[in-house]
C-alpha positions in Angstrom: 154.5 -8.0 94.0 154.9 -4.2 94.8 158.2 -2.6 96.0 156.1 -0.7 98.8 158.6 0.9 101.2 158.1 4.1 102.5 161.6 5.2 100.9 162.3 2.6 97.9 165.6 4.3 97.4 167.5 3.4 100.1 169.4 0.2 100.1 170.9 -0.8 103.1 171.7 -4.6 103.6 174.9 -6.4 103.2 176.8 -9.6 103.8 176.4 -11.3 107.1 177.9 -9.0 110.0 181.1 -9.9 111.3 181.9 -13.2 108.8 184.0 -12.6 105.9 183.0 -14.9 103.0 184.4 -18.4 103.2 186.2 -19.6 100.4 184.3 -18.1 97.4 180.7 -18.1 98.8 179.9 -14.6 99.8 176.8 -14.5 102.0 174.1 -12.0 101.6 171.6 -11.6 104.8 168.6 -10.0 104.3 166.6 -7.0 105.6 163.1 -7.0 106.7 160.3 -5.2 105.2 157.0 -4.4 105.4 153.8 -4.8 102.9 151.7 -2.2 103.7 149.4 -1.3 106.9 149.9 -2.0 110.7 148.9 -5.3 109.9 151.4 -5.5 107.2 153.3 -9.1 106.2 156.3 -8.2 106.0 159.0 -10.0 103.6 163.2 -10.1 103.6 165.0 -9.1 100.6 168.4 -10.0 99.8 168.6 -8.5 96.6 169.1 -5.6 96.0 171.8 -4.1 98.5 175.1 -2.4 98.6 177.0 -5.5 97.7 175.0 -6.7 95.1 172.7 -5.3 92.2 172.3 -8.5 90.5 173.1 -12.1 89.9 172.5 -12.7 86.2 169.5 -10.9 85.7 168.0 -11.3 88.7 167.6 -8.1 90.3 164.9 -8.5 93.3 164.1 -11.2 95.6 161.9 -11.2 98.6 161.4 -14.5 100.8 158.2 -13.7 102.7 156.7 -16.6 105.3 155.3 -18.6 106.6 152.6 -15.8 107.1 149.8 -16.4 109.6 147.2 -15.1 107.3 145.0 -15.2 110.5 147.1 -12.5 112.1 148.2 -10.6 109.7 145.7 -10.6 107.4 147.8 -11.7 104.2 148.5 -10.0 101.0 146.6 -7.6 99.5 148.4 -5.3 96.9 146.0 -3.0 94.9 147.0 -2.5 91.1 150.6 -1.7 90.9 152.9 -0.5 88.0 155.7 -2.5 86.2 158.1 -1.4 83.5 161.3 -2.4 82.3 161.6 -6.0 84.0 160.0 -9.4 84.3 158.4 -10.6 87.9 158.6 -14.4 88.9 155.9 -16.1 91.0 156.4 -18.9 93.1 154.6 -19.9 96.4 156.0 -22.9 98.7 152.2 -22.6 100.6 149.1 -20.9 100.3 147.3 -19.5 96.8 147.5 -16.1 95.6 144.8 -14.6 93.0 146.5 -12.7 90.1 145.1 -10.0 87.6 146.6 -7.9 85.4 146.5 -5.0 82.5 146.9 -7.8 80.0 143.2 -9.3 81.3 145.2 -12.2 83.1 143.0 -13.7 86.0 144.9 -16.5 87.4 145.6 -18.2 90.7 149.3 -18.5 92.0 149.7 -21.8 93.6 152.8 -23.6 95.3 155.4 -25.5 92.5 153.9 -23.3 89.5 155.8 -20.5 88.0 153.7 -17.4 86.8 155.9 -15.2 84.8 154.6 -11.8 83.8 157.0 -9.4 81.2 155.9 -5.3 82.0 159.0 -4.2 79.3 156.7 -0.8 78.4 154.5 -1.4 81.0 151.9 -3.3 82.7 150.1 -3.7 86.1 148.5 -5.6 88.2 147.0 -6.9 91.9 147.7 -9.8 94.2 145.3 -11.2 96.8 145.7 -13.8 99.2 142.6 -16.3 98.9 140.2 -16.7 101.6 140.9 -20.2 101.9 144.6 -19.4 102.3 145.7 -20.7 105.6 149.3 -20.3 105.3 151.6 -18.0 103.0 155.0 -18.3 102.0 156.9 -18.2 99.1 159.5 -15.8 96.8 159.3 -12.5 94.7 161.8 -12.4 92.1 162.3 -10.0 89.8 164.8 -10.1 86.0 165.8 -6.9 84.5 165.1 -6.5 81.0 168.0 -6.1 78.8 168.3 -2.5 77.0 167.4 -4.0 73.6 164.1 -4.9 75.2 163.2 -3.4 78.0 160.2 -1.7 76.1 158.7 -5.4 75.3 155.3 -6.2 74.9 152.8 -7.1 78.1 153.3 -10.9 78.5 152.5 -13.1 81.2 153.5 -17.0 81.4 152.4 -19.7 83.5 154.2 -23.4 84.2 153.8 -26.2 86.3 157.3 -28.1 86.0 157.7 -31.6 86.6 159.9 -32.6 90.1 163.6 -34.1 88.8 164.7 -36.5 91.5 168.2 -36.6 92.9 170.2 -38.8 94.4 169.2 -37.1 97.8 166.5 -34.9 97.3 164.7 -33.3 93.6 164.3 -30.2 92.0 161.8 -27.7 90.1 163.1 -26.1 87.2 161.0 -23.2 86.7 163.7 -21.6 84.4 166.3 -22.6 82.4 167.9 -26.0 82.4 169.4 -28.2 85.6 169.6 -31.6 86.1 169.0 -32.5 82.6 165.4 -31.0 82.7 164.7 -27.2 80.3 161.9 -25.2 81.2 160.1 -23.9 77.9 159.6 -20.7 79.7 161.0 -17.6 77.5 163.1 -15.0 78.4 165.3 -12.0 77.3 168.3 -13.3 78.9 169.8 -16.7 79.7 168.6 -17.4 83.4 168.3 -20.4 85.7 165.9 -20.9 88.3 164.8 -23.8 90.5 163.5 -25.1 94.2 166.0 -27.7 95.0 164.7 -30.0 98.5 167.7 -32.1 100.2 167.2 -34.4 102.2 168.2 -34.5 106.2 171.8 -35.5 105.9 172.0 -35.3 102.0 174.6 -34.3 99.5 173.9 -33.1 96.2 176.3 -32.4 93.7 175.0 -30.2 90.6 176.2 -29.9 87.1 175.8 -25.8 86.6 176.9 -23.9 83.9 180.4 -22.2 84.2 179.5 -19.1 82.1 176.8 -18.2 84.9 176.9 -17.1 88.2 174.8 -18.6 91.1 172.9 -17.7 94.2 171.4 -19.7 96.4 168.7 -18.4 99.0 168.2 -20.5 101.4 163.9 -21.3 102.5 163.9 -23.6 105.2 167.1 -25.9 106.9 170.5 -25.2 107.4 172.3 -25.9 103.8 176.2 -26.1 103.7 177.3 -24.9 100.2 180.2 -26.0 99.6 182.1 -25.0 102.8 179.9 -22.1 104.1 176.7 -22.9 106.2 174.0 -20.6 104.9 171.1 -20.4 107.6 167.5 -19.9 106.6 166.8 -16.4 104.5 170.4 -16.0 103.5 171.7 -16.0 100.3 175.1 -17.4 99.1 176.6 -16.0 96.1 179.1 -17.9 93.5 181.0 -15.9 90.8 181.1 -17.5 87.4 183.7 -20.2 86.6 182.2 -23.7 88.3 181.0 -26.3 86.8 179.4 -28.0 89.9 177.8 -26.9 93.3 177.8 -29.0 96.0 174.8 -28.9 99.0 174.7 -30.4 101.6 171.3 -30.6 104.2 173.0 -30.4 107.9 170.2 -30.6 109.8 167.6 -33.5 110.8 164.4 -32.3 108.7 164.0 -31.4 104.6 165.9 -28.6 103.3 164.7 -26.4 100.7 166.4 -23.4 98.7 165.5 -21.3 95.7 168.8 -21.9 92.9 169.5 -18.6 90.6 171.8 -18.0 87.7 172.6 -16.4 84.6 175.6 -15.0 82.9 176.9 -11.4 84.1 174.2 -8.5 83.6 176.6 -5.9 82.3 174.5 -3.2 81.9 173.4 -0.6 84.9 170.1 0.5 85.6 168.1 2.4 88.0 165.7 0.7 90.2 163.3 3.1 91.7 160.0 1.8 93.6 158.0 -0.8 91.2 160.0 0.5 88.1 163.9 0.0 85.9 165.1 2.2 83.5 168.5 3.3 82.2 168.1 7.4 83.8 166.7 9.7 86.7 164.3 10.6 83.7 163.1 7.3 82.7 161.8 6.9 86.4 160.2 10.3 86.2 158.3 9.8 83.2 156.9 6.1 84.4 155.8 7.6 87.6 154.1 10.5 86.0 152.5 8.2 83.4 151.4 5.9 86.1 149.9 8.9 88.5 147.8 10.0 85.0 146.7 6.9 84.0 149.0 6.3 80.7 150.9 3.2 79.5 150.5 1.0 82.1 146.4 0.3 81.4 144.2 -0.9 83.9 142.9 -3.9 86.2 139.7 -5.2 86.0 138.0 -7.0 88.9 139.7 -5.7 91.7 137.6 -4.0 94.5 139.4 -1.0 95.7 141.7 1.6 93.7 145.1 1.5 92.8 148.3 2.0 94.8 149.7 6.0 94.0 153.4 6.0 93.4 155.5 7.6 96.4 157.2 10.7 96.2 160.5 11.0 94.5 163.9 11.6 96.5 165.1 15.1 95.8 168.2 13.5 95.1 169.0 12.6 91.6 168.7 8.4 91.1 171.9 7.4 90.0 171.9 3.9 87.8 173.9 1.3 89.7 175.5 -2.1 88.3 177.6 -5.0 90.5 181.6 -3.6 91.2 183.7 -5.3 89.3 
């Protein structure tokens, strides 16, 4: 999915206003933003902001639905540019077709992961399918790690199997929980999963204590540990656990998206659809992408390909978590 605000710079969420973290959960709210035209979807994202670059890798979420694709008439991003990271797929309704620079032509459907690398670049379109009733899911993006943020074009796909819980089940789509391991490859260690709880339900989780976590809450009221964390919100965990504990508060299914991974410790700049290390890498992606270099192009999509927006006149400055 494309980064397509108006002014991809600025970053302006933070935690919940007025509520200072409870016990060690800090909670992230999200900010709303639109995909595209006047009859734009729009999607929240809780990462990146002010208080938070990353967790582990993970650099970019947006939680977007459920769309009326009726109203608003779904998603439809025109080949797009990619370099230096990894974007994760993943649909809780709905179908989404895919193509990319890579001659990828595959359809995005709810509980399968579709992982595409663009390390020197790639890009590609989504579509929302005319059968598509419905749309809602997550964006996630993974910054590549210096040593190989200039990979090669790849693009994975993986249906995982459901683990069930005493109290609910989960999707591994990365990474290993619950005694499940995705075979998915990436650059660095990462965990990622759909976790449903039923009404009432505890779960207790085994989790790595090198890692830390977020949890962004889809659908229900989820208690994480001691902190509610309503629908949209995202509850971080600093390394150092070995368990989480979630609890469903409410009288219907909740569902959550669980992320981890050890400490990124590097800083990057994140600028529109693109991550690099300096002002210049950003310059030199846009440019390539306005003149038709690196990235190469998408075949089978009826329209033309989204321009890059206009740099700040400000110099992008890389950024990292405060430690």
């Amino acid at each position: 999915m494309s980064n397509t605000e108006t002014h991809p710079a600025e970053v302006t969420c933070g935690p919940r206003p007025g509520t200072a973290p409870a016990a060690d959960v800090e909670v992230l709210t999200p900010r709303t933003v639109p995909l595209g035209g006047p009859r734009a979807m729009t999607v929240r994202r809780t990462l990146p902001q002010r208080a938070r670059t990353f967790i582990g890798a993970w650099c970019f979420a947006d939680h977007y639905g459920p769309d009326d694709v009726a109203a608003t008439g779904g998603m439809n991003i025109a080949p797009h540019p990619h370099t230096g990271l990894q974007t994760v797929s993943w649909l809780f309704s709905g179908e989404i077709e895919h193509r990319d620079s890579l001659g990828t032509h595959v359809f995005v459907r709810p509980g399968e992961l579709n992982l595409m690398t663009g390390g020197l670049g790639i890009c590609h379109s989504e579509v929302s399918t005319p059968g598509t009733r419905t749309l809602h899911g997550v964006q996630l993006w993974v910054a590549l790690p210096d040593e190989h943020r200039h990979a090669a074009r790849d693009f994975q796909h993986y249906v995982p199997t459901p683990v069930p819980l005493d109290g609910g089940r989960a999707l591994v789509f990365l990474g290993t929980l619950a005694g499940d391991t995705s075979p998915v490859r990436t650059f660095t260690p990462l965990l990622g999963a759909e976790l449903s709880v039923d009404p009432g339900a505890t779960l207790t989780l085994g989790i790595d204590a090198d890692f830390e976590h977020g949890l962004l809450v889809d659908a229900g009221d989820i208690r994480l540990g001691d902190t509610v964390l309503r629908p949209a919100e995202l509850g971080y965990l600093a390394c150092g656990r070995h368990e989480l504990t979630l609890t469903n508060t409410g009288p219907e299914r909740a569902r959550a998206i669980l992320l981890g991974g050890p400490p990124f410790q590097e800083e990057i700049v994140m600028w529109w659809n693109f991550i690099g290390r300096t002002h210049e890498d950003i310059v030199r992606a846009r440019q390539d992408w306005q003149e038709g270099r690196r990235f190469g192009t998408v075949t089978g999509y009826d329209g033309e390909p989204l321009p890059a927006p206009q740099l700040p006149n400000t110099l992008l400055k890389p950024r990292g978590n405060k430690r």
